[in-house]
C-alpha positions as CSV (number, residue, x, y, z in Angstrom):
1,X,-17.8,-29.8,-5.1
2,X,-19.1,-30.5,-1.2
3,X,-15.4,-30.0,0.0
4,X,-16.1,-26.4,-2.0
5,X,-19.5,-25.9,-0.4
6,X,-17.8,-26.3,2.6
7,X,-14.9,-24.4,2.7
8,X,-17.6,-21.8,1.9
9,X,-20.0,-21.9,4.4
10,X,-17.6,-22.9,7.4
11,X,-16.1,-21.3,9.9
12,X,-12.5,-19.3,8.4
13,X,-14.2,-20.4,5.4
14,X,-14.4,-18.8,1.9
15,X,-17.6,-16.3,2.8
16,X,-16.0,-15.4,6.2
17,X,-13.0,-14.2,4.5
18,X,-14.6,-12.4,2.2
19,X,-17.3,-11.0,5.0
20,X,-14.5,-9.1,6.2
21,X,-12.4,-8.9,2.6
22,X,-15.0,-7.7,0.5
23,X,-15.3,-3.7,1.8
24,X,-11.7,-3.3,2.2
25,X,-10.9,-5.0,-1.4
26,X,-12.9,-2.4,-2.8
27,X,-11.5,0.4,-0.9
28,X,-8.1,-0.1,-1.9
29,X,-9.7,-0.9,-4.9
30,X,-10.5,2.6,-5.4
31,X,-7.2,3.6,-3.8
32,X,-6.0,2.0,-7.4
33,X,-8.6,3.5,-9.0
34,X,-7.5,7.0,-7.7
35,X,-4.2,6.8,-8.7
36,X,-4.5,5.0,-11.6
37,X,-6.8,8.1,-13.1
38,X,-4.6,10.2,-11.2
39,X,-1.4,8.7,-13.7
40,X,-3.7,8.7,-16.7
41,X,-4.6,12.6,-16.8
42,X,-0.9,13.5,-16.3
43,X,0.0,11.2,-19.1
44,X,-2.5,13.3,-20.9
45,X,-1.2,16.6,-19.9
46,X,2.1,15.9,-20.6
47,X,5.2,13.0,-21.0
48,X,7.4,14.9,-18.7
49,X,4.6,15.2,-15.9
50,X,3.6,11.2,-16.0
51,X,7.3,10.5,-16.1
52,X,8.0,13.3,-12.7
53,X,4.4,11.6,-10.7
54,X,5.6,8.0,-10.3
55,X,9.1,9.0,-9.1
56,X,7.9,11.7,-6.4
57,X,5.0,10.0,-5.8
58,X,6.8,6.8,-4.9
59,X,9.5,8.4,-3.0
60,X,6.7,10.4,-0.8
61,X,4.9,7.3,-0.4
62,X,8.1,5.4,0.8
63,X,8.5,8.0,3.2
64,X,5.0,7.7,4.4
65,X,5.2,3.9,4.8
66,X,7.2,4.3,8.0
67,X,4.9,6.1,9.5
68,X,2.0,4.1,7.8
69,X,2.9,0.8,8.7
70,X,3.3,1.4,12.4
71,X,0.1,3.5,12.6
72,X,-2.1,0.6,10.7
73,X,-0.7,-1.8,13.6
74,X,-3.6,-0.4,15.8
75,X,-5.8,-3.0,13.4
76,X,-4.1,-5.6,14.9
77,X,-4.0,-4.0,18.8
78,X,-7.6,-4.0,18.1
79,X,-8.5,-6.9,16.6
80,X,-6.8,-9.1,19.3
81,X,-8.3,-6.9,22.0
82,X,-11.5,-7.7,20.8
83,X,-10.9,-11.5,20.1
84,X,-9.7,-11.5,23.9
85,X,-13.1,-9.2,24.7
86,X,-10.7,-6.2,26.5
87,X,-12.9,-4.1,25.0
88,X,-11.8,-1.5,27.5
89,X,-7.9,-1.3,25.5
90,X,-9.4,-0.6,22.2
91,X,-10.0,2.9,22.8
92,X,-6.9,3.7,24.3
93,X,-4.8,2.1,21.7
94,X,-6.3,3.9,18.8
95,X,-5.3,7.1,20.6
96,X,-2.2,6.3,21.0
97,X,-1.7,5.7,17.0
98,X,-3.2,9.6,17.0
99,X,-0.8,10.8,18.8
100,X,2.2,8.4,17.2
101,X,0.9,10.2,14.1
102,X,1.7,13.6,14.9
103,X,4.9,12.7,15.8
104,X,5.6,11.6,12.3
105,X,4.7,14.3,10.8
106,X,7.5,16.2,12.2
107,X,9.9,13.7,10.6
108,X,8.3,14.4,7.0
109,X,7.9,17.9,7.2
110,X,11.9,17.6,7.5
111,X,12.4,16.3,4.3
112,X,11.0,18.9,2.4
113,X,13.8,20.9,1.8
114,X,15.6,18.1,1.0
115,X,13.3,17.4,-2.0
116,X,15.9,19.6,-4.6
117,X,18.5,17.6,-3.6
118,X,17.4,13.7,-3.9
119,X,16.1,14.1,-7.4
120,X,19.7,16.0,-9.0
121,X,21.1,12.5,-7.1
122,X,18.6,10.8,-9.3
123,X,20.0,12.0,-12.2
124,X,16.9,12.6,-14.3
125,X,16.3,14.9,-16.7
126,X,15.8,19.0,-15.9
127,X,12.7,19.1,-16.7
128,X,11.3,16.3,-15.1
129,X,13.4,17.0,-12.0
130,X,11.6,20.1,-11.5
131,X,8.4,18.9,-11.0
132,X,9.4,16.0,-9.0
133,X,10.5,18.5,-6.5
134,X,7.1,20.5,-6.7
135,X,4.6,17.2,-6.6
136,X,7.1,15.5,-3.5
137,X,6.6,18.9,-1.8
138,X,2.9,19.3,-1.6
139,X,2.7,15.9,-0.8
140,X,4.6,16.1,2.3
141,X,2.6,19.0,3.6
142,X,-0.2,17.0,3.8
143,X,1.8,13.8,5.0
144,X,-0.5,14.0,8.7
145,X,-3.7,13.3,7.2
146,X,-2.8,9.4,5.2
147,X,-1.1,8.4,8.8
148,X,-4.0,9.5,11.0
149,X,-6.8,8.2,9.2
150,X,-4.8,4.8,9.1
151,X,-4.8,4.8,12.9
152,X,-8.4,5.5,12.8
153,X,-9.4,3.2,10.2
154,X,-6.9,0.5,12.2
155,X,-10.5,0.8,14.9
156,X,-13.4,-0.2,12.0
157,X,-11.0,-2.7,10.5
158,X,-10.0,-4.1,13.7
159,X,-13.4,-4.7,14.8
160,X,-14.3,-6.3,11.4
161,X,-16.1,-3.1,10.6
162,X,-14.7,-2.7,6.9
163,X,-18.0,-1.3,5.3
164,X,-17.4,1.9,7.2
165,X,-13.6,1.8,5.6
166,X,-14.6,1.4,2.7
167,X,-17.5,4.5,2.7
168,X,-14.7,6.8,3.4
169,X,-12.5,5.6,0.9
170,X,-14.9,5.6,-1.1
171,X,-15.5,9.6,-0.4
172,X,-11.7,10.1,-0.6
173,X,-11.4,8.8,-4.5
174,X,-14.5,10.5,-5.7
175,X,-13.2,14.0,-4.2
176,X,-10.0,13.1,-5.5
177,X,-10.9,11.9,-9.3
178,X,-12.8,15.3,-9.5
179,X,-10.2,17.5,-8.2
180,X,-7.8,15.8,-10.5
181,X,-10.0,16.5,-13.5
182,X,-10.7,20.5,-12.0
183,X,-6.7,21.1,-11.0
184,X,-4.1,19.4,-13.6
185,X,-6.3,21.0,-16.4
186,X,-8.3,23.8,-15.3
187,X,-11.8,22.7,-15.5
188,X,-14.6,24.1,-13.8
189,X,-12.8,27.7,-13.2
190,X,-9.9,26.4,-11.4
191,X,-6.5,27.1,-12.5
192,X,-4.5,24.8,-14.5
193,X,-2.0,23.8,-12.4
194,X,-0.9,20.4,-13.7
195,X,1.3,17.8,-11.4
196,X,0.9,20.8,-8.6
197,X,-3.4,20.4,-9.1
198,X,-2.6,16.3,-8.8
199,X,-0.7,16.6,-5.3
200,X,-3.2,19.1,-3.9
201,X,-6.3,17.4,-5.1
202,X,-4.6,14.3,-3.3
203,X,-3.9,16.6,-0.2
204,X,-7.4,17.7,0.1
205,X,-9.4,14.4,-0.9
206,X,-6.8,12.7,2.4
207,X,-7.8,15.8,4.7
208,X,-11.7,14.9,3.9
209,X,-10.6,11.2,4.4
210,X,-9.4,12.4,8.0
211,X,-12.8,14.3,9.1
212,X,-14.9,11.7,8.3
213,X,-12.7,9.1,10.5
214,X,-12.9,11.1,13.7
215,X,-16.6,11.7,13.2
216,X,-17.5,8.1,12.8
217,X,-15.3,6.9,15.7
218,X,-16.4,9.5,17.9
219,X,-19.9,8.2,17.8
220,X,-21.4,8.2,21.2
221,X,-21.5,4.0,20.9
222,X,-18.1,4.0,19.8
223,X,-17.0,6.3,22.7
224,X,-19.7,4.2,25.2
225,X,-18.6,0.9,24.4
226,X,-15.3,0.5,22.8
227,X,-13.9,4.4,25.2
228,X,-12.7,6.3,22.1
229,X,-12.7,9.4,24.1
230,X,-12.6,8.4,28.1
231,X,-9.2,6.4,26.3
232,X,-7.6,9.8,24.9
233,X,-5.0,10.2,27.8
234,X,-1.5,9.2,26.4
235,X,-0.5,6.0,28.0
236,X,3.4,5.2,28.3
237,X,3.3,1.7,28.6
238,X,0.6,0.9,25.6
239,X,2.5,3.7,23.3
240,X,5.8,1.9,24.0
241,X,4.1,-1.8,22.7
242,X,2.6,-0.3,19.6
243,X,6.1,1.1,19.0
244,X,7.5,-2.9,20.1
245,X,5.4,-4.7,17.4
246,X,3.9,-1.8,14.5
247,X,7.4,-0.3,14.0
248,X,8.9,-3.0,12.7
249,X,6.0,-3.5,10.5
250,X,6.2,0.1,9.6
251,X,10.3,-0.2,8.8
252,X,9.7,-3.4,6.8
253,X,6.5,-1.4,4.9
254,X,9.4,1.4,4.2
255,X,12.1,-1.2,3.1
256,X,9.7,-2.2,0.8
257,X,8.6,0.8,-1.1
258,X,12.5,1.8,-0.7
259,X,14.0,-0.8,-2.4
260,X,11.1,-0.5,-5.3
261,X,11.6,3.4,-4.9
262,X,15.6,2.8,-5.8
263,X,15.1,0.9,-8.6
264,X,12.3,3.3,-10.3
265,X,15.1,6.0,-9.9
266,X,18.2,3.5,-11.3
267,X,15.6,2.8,-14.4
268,X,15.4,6.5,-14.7
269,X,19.3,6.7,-15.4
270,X,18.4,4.8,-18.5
271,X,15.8,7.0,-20.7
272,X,12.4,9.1,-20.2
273,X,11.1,6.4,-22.3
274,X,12.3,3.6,-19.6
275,X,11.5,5.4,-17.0
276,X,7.8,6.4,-18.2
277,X,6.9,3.1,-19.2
278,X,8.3,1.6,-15.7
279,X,6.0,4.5,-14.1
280,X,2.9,3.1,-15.8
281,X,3.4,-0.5,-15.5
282,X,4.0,-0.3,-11.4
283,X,0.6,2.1,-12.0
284,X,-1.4,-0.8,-13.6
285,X,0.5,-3.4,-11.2
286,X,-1.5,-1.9,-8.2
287,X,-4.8,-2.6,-9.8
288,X,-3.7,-6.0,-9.0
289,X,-1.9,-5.3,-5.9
290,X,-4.0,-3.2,-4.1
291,X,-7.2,-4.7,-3.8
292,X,-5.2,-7.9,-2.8
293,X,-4.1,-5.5,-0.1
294,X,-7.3,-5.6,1.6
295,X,-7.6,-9.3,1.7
296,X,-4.4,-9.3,3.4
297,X,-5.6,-7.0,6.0
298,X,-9.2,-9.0,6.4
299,X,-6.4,-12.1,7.0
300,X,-4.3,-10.2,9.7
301,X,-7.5,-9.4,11.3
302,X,-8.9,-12.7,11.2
303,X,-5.4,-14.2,12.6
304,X,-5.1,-12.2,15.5
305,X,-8.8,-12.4,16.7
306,X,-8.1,-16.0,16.6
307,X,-5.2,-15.8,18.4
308,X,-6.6,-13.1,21.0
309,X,-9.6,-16.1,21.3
310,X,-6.7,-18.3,21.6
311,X,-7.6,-20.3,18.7
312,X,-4.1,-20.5,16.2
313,X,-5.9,-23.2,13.9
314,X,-9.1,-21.5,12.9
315,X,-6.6,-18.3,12.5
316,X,-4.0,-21.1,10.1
317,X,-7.4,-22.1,8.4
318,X,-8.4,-19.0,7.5
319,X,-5.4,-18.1,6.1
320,X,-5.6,-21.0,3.9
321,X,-8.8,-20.0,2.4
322,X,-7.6,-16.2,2.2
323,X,-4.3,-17.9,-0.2
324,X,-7.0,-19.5,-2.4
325,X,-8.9,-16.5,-3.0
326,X,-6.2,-14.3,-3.8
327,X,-4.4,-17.0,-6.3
328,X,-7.8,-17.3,-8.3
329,X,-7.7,-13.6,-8.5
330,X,-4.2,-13.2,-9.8
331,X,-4.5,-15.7,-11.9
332,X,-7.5,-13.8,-13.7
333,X,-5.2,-10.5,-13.6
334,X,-1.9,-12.0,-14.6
335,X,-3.9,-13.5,-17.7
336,X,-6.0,-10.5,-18.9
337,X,-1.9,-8.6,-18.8
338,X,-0.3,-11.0,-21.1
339,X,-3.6,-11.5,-23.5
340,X,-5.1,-7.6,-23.5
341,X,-2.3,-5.7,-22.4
342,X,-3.9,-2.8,-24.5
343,X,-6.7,-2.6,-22.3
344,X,-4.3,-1.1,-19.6
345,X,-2.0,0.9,-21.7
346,X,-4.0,2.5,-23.8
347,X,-5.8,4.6,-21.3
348,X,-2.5,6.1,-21.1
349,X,-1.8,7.1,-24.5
350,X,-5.5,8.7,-25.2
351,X,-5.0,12.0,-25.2
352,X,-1.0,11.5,-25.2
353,X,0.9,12.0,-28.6
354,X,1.1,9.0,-30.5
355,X,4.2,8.7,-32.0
356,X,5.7,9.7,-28.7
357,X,3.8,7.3,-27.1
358,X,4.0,4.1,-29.0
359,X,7.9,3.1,-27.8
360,X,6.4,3.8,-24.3
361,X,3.6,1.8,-25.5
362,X,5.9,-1.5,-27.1
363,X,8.4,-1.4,-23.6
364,X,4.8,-1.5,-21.1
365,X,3.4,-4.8,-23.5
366,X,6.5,-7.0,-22.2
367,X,6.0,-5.2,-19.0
368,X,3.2,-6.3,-18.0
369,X,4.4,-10.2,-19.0
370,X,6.9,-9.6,-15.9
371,X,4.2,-8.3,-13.4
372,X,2.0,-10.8,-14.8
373,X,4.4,-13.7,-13.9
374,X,5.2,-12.2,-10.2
375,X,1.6,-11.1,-9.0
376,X,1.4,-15.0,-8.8
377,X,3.4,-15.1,-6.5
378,X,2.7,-11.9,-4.7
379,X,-0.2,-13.7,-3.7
380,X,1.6,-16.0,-1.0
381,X,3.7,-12.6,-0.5
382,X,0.5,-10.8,0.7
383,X,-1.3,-13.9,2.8
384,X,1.4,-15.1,4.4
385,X,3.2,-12.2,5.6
386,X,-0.1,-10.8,6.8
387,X,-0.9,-13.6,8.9
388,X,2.5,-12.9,10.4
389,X,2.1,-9.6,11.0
390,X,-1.4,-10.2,12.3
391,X,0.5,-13.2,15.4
392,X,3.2,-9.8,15.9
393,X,6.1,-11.6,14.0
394,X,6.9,-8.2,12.6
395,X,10.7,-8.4,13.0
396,X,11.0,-11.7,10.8
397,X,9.2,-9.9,8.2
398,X,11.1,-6.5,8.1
399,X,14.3,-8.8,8.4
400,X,13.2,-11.2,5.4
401,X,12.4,-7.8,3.4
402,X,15.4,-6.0,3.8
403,X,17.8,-9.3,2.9
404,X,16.3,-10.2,0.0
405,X,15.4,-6.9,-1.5
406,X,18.8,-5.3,-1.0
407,X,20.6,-9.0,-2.2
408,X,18.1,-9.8,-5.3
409,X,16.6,-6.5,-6.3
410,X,18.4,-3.7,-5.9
411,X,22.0,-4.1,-5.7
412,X,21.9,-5.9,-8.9
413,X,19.5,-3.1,-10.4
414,X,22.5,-0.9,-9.6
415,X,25.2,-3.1,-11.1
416,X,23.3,-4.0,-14.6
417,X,21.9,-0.3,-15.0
418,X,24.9,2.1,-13.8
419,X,28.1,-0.6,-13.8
420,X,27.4,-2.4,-17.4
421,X,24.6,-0.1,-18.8
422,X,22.6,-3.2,-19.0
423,X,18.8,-2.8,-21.2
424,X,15.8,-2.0,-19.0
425,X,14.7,-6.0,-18.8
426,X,17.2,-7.0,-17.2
427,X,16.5,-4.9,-14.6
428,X,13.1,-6.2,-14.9
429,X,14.8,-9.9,-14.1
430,X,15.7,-8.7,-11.0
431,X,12.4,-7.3,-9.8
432,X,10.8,-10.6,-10.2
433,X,13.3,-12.5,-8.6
434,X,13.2,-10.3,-5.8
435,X,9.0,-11.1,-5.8
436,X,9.4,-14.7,-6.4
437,X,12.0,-15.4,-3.9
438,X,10.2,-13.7,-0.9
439,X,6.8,-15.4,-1.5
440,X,8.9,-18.9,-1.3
441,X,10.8,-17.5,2.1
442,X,7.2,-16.4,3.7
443,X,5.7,-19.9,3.0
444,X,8.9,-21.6,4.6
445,X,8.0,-19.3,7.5
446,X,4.3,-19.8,8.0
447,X,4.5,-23.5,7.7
448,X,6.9,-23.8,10.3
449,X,4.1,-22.3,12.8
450,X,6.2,-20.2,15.6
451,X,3.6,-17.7,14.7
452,X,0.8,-19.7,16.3
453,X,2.3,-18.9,19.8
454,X,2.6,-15.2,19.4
455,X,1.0,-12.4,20.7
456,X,0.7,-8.3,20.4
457,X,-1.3,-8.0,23.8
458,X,0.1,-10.7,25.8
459,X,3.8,-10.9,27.3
């Protein structure tokens, strides 16, 4: 119990992880939140709608991660910065993320009229096809906003300054949640536009995300102390080394969500019924994910303000204490899926038809005994690799990512499901391998400590 009290009160401790944790595990929280009830109302308003929103959503989302990886690298630019007190580099690195942003949205405006085309190469059904096409669509209108704000939102973090990320996330979800309700079904005189209301309302709720961002950072101490306007001017040379470090973090963020993206779509060769019930497991799999999400980021921060102090066993320490926390947590998730699973599925199925609903219902209960058994080890998956990412060892884990997703996920995805027609859990097998294998490969790399002589700001 003292070595408890301890690990609490000290420094890299227990309550200095979750200082920082704490407002970003509830934003992302809500991020769950928000999609979650996004998932639920389109269940409601139709089967072929929630079976169409996971697909597009995911495969808009993978797109995005490119771009959102490298732009949320400015956390860790900052963060070192300020453990190295160069407070004069934060400024001018935040900016340069702006403007890395508009540059991306170039790139996923140009897949829009693509959109037709990747889902009749997915083979799903008509119907659902359709309005993967229209949700993918509106969502890559709006693409700028989700990669700008995680630029801006890389300044708050990076100083430790979650509360104020977490606000405007907060602000985000509520607009969202209410536009979801006013748009898919026409409440509250809008139209009824269905999975068309769902992207927009996401669309706006982003935009609103974006304002809010700018206004806070362009607070006069903000622009006085840390030069988030005097740093505007693009700078070659600092543009160049956020592209060095955050773009291999943003291709391993995109190899990620693209190898899950593949196998949603090979699951959807099976059956609407598959595929639906794949759709709202991953859904109820980010409510443990995501808010794990923003531990990980409070441990990259931590890391690299340690290492910009020049202190790689307070930012080892920390990490520790970050593991902990985030295995206690699973382990309460992982048992509430296998015990209540009906606590998460039924949301779905409540105003959904039952008897259509009940074999989605049956396939999401064993479901859930899968992501149960991999979010414990998604824990060392989300600590580890973001200590890593926080030193700059972004190549090892893009390179780690793309081997064992491609070699235990997806290419034998492709050969159960399309070669020997293989039933939807095997498939499932795969998945978790893939989880289970990666945690075990960031471990191996963490203990052996290169990372502890890396840096994002140093030569």
């Amino acid at each position: 119990m003292n070595k408890l009290k301890q690990r609490w009160s000290c420094d890299g401790g227990y309550y200095a992880i979750l200082k920082i944790a704490i407002p970003l595990i509830l934003a992302t929280g809500a991020y769950s939140v928000q999609h979650f009830i996004d998932r639920m109302f389109l269940a409601w308003y139709s089967p072929e709608a929630i079976a169409a929103s996971m697909p597009a959503g995911i495969l808009n989302f993978t797109l995005l991660s490119l771009f959102l990886g490298t732009a949320s690298y400015v956390s860790t630019f900052v963060a070192q910065y300020y453990g190295a007190r160069q407070y004069d580099y934060i400024g001018r690195i935040v900016w340069q993320g702006i403007y890395f942003s508009l540059i991306a949205t170039v790139f996923i405006l140009l897949f829009i009229p693509l959109s037709d085309s990747i889902f009749i190469l997915a083979g799903h059904a008509p119907e659902v096809r359709e309005l993967e096409s229209r949700y993918f669509i509106i969502l890559c209108l709006g693409g700028f906003f989700p990669v700008v704000s995680s630029a801006i939102s890389g300044l708050f973090s990076g100083l430790g300054r979650t509360w104020t990320v977490m606000w405007v996330n907060f602000v985000g979800t509520g607009v969202n949640i209410i536009l979801d309700y006013a748009m898919i079904f026409g409440n509250f005189g809008f139209p009824e536009w269905g999975i068309r209301g769902a992207a927009v309302a996401t669309v706006i709720s982003a935009f609103i995300s974006t304002v809010l961002f700018v206004f806070l950072m362009l607070r006069p101490g903000y622009r006085r102390e840390y030069g988030t306007w005097s740093g505007r001017a693009f700078n070659r040379g600092l543009f160049q080394r956020l592209l060095s470090f955050g773009f291999p973090a943003g291709l391993q963020f995109f190899l990620d969500m693209l190898g899950f993206t593949l196998f949603i779509l090979l699951v959807g060769r099976i059956g609407k019924i598959e595929l639906a019930a794949t759709n709202i497991a991953f859904n109820i799999n980010m409510l443990a994910f995501m808010p794990m999400t923003g531990l990980g980021i409070a441990i990259s921060v931590l890391v690299a303000q340690n290492l910009g102090n020049e202190d790689p066993e307070m930012a080892e320490f920390s990490t520790w204490s970050g593991t902990h926390i985030s295995f206690f947590y699973m382990l309460v998730v992982a048992t509430l899926f296998v015990v209540f699973p009906g606590i998460f599925l039924n949301p779905f199925g409540y105003e959904a038809d039952s008897v259509s609903f009940k074999p989605i219902y049956d396939y999401g209960v064993v479901l859930l005994r899968f992501i149960a058994l991999y979010c414990l080890f998604d824990t060392m998956n989300i600590t580890f690799a973001s200590a890593l990412k926080g030193a700059g060892d972004t190549r090892f884990v893009m390179m780690a990512i793309v081997l064992v997703s491609w070699l235990v996920m997806v290419i034998p995805s492709y050969l159960a499901i399309v070669v020997f027609e293989q039933h939807l859990f095997v498939a499932w097998v795969f998945a978790t391998s893939y989880v289970v294998l990666l945690s075990i490969v960031f471990l191996v790399r963490f203990l052996r400590g290169k990372w502890k002589t890396m840096s994002v700001i140093r030569d």
